[in-house]
C-alpha positions, -999 to 999 in steps of 0.1 A, spaced: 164 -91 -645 140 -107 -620 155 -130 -592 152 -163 -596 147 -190 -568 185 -207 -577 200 -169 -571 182 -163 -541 194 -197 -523 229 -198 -537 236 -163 -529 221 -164 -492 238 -161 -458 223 -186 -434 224 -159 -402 211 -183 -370 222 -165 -337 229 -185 -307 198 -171 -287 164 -196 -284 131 -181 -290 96 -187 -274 64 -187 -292 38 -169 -269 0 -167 -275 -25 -136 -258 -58 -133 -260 -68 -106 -291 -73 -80 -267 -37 -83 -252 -22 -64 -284 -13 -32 -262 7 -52 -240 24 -71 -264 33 -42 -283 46 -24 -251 68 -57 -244 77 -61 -277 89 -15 -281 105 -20 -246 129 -51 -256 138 -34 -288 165 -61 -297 163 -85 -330 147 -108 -336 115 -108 -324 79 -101 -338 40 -93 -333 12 -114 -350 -24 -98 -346 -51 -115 -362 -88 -118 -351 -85 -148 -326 -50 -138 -308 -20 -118 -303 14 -140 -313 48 -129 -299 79 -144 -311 105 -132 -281 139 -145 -274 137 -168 -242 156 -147 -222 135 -117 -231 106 -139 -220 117 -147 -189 124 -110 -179 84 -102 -191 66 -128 -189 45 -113 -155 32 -87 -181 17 -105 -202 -12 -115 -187 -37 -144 -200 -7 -162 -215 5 -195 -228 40 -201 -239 48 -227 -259 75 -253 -240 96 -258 -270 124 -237 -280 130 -224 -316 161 -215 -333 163 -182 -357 182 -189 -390 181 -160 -408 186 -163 -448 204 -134 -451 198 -118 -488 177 -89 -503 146 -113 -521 123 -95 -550 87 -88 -535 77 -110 -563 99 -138 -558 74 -168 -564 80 -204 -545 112 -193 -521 99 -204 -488 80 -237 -512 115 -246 -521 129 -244 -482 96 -257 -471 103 -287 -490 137 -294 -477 130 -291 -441 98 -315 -450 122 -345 -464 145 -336 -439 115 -341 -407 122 -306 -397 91 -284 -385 94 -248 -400 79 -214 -395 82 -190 -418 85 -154 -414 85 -129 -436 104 -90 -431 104 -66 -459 131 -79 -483 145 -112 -464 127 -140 -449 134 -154 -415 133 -193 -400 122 -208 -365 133 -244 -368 133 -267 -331 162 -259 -313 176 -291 -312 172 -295 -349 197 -263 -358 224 -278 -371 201 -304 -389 184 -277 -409 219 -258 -416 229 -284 -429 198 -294 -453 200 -258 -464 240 -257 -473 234 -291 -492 200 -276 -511 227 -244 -519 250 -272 -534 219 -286 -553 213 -248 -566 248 -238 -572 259 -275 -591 227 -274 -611 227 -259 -648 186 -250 -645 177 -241 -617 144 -258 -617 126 -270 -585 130 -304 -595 
């Protein structure tokens, strides 16, 4: 039986640790050093973007603080995220998961980044929003879990 969107939010685990995480941006050519930074800390969450224009870290703060002189040719962001992790195994083709969230953090005037790990998906919401976005997820897992369909609607 495929997964369905209504199983996947009424049967996740809303994991959000107490740690704050900066967003960090290298030039494209800083990708050794990140990845040095990034193998050194060795502690969840974080993560390494690379795409053709820059080198994205996603580090917890404290982390950042403690390397932040080796990563030269930076710029941090000034706001601090919060890590919710939606703890539960989703299909690798799962269609409109993260649409569904999106949309709920939209109505709700919370900013959202998405990230993606093999099987379960992962959240940066503003710090200061955490308990906002908990809450708008618990009450879209009521939605789910109250509704007889299912449907996005």
């Amino acid at each position: 039986m495929t997964q369905t969107i209504a199983q996947a939010i009424t049967q996740a685990r809303f994991y959000a640790p107490e740690e704050t995480y900066r967003l960090i941006q290298l030039p494209a050519r800083a990708i050794t050093a990140a990845a040095a930074v990034l193998a050194e800390i060795g502690e969840p969450f974080s993560a390494l973007i690379v795409d053709k224009d820059e080198v994205t870290l996603v580090l917890e703060n404290e982390a950042y603080e403690e390397y932040s002189h080796r990563l030269h040719g930076h710029e941090a962001q000034r706001q601090r995220w919060a890590l919710i992790t939606m703890d539960v195994v989703l299909d690798a083709d799962l269609v409109g998961f993260i649409a569904v969230i999106s949309r709920e953090m939209a109505n709700a005037g919370i900013t959202l980044m998405p990230y993606a790990a093999f099987s379960r998906d992962h959240l940066l919401v503003p710090a200061d929003r955490l308990q906002d976005a908990l809450s708008t997820l618990a009450e879209l897992q009521t939605t789910y879990a109250n509704s007889n369909t299912g449907s996005l609607t």
